[in-house]
N, CA, C and O atoms as a Tinker XYZ file with bonds, in Angstrom:
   236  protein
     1  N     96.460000  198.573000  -88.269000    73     2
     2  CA    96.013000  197.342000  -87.675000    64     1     3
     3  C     94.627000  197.508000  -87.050000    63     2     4     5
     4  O     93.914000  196.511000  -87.167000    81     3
     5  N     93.910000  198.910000  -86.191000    73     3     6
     6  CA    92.868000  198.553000  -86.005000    64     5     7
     7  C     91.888000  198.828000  -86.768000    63     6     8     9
     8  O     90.736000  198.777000  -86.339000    81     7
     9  N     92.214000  199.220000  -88.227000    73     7    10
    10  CA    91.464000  199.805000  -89.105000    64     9    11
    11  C     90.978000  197.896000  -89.701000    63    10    12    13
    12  O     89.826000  197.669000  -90.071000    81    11
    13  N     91.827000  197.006000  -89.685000    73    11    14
    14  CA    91.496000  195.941000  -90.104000    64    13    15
    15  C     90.997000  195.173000  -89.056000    63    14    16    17
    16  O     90.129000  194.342000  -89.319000    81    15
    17  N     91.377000  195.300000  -87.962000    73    15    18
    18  CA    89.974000  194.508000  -86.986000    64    17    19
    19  C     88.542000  195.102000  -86.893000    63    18    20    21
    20  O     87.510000  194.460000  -86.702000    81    19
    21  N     88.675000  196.549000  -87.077000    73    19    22
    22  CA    87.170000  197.122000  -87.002000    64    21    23
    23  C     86.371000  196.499000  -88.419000    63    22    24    25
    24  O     85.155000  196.356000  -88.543000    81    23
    25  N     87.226000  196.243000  -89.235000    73    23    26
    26  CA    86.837000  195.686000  -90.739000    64    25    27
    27  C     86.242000  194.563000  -90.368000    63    26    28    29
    28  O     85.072000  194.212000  -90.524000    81    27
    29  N     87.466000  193.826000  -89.677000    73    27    30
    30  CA    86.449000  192.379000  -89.304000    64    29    31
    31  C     85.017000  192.374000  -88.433000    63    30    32    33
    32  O     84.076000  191.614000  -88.657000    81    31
    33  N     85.076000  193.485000  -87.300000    73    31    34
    34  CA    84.114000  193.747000  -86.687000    64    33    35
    35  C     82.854000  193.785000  -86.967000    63    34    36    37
    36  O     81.849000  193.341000  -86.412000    81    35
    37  N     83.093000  194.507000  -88.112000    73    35    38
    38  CA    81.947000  195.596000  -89.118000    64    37    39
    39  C     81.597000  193.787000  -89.651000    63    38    40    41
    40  O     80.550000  193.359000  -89.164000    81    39
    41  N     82.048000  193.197000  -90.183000    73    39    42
    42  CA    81.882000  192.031000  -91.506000    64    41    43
    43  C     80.737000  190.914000  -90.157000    63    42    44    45
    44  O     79.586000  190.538000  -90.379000    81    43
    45  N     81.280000  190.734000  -89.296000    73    43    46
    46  CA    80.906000  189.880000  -87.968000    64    45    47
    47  C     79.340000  190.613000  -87.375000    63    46    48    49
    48  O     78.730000  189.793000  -86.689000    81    47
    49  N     78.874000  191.472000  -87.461000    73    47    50
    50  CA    78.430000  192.279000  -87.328000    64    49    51
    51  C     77.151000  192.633000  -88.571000    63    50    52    53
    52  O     75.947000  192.811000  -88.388000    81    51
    53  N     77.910000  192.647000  -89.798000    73    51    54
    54  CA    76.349000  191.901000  -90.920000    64    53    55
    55  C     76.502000  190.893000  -91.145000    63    54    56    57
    56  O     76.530000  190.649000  -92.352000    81    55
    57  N     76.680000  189.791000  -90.256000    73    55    58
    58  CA    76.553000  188.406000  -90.473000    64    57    59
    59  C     75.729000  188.248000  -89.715000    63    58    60    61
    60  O     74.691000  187.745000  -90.143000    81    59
    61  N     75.832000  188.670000  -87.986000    73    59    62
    62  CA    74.699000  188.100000  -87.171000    64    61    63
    63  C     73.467000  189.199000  -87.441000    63    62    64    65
    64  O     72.389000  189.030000  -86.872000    81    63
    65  N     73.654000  190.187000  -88.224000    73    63    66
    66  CA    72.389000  190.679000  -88.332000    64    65    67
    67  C     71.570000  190.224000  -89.769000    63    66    68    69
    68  O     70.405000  190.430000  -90.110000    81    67
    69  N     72.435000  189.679000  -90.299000    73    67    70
    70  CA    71.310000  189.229000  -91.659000    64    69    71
    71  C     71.285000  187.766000  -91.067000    63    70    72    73
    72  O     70.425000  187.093000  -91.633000    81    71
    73  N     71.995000  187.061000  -90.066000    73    71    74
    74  CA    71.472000  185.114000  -90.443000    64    73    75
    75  C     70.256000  185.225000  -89.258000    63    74    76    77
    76  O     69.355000  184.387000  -89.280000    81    75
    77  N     70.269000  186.864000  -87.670000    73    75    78
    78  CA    69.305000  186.703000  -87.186000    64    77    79
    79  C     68.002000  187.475000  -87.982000    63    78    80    81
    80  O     66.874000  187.215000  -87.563000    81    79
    81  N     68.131000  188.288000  -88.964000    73    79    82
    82  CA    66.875000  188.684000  -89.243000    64    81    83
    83  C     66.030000  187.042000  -90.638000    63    82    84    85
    84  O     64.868000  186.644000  -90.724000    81    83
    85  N     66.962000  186.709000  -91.210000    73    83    86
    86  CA    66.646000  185.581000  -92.124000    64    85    87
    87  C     66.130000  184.362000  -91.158000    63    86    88    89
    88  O     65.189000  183.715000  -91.616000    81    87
    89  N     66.563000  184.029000  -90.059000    73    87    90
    90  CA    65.939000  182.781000  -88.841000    64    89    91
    91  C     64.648000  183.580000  -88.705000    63    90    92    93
    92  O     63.543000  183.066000  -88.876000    81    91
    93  N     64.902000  185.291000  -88.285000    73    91    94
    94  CA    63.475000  185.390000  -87.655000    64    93    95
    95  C     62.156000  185.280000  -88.693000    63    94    96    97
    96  O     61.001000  185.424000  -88.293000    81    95
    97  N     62.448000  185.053000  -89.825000    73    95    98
    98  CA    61.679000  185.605000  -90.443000    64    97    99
    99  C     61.302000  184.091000  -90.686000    63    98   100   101
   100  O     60.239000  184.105000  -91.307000    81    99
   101  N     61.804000  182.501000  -90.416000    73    99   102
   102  CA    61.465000  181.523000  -91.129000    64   101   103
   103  C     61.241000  180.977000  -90.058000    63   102   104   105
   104  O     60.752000  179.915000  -90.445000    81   103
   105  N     61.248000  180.921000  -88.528000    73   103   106
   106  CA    60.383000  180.813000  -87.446000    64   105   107
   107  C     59.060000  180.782000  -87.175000    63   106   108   109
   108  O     58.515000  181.422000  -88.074000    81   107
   109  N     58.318000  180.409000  -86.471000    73   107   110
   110  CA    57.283000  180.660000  -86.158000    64   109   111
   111  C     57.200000  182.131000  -85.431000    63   110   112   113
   112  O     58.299000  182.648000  -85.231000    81   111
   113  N     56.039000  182.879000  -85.005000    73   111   114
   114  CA    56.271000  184.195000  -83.755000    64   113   115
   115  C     55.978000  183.921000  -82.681000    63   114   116   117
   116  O     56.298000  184.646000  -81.739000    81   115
   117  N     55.456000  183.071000  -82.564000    73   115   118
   118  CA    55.506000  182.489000  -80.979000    64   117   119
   119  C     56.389000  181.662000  -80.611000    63   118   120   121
   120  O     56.324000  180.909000  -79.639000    81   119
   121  N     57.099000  181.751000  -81.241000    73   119   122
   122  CA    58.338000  180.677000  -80.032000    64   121   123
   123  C     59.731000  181.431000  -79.701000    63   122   124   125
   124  O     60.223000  182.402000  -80.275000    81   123
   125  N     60.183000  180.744000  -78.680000    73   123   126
   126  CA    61.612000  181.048000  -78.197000    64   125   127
   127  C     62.878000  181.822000  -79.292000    63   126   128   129
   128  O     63.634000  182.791000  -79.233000    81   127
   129  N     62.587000  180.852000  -80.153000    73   127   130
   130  CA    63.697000  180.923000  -80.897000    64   129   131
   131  C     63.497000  182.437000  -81.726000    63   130   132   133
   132  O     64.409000  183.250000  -81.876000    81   131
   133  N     62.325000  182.580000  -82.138000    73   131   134
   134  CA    61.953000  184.034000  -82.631000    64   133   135
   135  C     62.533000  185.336000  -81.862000    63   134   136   137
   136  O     63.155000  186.245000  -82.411000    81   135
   137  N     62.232000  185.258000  -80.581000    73   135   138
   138  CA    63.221000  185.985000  -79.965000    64   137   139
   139  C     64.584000  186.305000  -80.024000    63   138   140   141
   140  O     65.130000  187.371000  -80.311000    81   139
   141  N     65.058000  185.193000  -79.701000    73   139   142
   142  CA    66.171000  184.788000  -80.145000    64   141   143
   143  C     67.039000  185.642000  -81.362000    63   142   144   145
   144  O     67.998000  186.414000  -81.366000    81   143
   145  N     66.075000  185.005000  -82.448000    73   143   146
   146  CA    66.780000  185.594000  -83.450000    64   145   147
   147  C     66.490000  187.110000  -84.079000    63   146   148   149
   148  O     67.093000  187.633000  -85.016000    81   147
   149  N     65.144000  187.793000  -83.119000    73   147   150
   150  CA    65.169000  189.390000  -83.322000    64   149   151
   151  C     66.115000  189.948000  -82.125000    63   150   152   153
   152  O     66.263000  191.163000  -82.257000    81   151
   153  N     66.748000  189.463000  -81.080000    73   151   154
   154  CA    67.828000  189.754000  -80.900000    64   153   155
   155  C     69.176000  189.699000  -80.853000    63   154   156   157
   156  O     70.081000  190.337000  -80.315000    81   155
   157  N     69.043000  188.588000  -81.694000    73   155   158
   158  CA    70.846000  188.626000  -82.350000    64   157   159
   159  C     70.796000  189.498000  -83.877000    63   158   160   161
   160  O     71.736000  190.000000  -84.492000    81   159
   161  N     69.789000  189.476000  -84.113000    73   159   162
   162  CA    69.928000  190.792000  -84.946000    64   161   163
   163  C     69.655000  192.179000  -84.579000    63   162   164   165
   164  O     69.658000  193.177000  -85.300000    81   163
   165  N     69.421000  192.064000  -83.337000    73   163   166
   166  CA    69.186000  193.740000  -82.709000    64   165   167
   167  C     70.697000  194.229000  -82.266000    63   166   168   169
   168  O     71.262000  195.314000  -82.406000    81   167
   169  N     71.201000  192.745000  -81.561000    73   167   170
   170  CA    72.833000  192.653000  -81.166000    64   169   171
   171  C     74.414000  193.188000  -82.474000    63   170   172   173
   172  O     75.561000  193.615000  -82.343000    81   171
   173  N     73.502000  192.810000  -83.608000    73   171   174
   174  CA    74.539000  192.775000  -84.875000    64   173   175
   175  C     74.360000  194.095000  -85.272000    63   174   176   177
   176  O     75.333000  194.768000  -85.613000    81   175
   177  N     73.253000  194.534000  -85.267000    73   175   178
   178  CA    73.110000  196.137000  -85.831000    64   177   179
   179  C     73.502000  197.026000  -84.626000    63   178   180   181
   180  O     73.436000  198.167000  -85.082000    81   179
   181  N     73.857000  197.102000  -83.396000    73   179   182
   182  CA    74.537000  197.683000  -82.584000    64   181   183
   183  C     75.947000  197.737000  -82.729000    63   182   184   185
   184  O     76.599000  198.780000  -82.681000    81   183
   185  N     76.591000  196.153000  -82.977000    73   183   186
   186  CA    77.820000  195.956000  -83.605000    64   185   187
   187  C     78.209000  196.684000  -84.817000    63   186   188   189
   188  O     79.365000  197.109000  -84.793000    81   187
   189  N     77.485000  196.944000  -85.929000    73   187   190
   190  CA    77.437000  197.674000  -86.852000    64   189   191
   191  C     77.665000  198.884000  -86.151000    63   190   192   193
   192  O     78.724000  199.263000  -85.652000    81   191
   193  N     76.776000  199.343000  -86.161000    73   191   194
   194  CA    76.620000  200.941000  -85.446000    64   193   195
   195  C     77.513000  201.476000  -84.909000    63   194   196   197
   196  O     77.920000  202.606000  -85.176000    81   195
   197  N     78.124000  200.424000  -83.722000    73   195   198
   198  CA    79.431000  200.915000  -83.329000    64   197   199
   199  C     80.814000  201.319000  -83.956000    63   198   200   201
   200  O     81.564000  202.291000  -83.867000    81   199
   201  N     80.801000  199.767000  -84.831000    73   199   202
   202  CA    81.893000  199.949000  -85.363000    64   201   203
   203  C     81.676000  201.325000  -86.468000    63   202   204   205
   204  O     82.758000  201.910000  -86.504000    81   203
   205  N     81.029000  201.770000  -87.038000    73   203   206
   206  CA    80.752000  202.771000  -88.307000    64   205   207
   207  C     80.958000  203.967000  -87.435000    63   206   208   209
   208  O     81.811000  204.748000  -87.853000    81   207
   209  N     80.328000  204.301000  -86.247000    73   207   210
   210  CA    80.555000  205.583000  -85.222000    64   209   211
   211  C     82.419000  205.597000  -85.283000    63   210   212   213
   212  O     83.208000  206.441000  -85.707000    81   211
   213  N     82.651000  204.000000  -84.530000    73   211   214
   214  CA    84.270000  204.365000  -84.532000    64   213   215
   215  C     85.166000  204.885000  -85.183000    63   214   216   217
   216  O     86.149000  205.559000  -84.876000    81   215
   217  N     84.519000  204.317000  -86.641000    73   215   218
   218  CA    85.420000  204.590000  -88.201000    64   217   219
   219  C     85.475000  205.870000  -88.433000    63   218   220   221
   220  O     86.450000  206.445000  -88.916000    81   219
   221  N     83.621000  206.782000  -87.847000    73   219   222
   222  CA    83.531000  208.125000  -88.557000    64   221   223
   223  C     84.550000  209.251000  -87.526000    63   222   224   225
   224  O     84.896000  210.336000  -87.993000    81   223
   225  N     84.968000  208.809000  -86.050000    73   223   226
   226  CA    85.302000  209.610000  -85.130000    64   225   227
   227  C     87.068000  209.426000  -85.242000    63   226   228   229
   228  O     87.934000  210.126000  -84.717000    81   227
   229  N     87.206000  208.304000  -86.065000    73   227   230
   230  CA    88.924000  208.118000  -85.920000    64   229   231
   231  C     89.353000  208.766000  -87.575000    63   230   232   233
   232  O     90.538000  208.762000  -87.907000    81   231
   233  N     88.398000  209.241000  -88.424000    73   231   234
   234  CA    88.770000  210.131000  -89.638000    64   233   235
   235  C     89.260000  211.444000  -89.010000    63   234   236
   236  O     89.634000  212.370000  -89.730000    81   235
């Protein structure tokens, strides 16, 4: 069972990092929202990261 929530984790996780790197990139760079969306993709690749550390330490 937590092998399939970390699954979902992991999946949740390259979602907000590819829809924030795809916003940041169709933004302007000066505005709010640019931020925004280089850190919900800074947020998703941590999520990643984590979950992949978890997976490699519970083998």
């Amino acid at each position: 069972m937590i092998r399939e929530s970390l699954k979902g984790f992991l999946q949740i996780g390259f979602f907000i990092m590819v829809a924030g790197l795809c916003s940041a990139l169709l933004v302007p760079r000066d505005s709010g929202e640019f931020v925004i969306s280089v850190c919900s993709s800074v947020i998703g690749l941590t999520l990643v990261v984590g979950v992949v550390t978890i997976f490699r330490l519970m083998r």
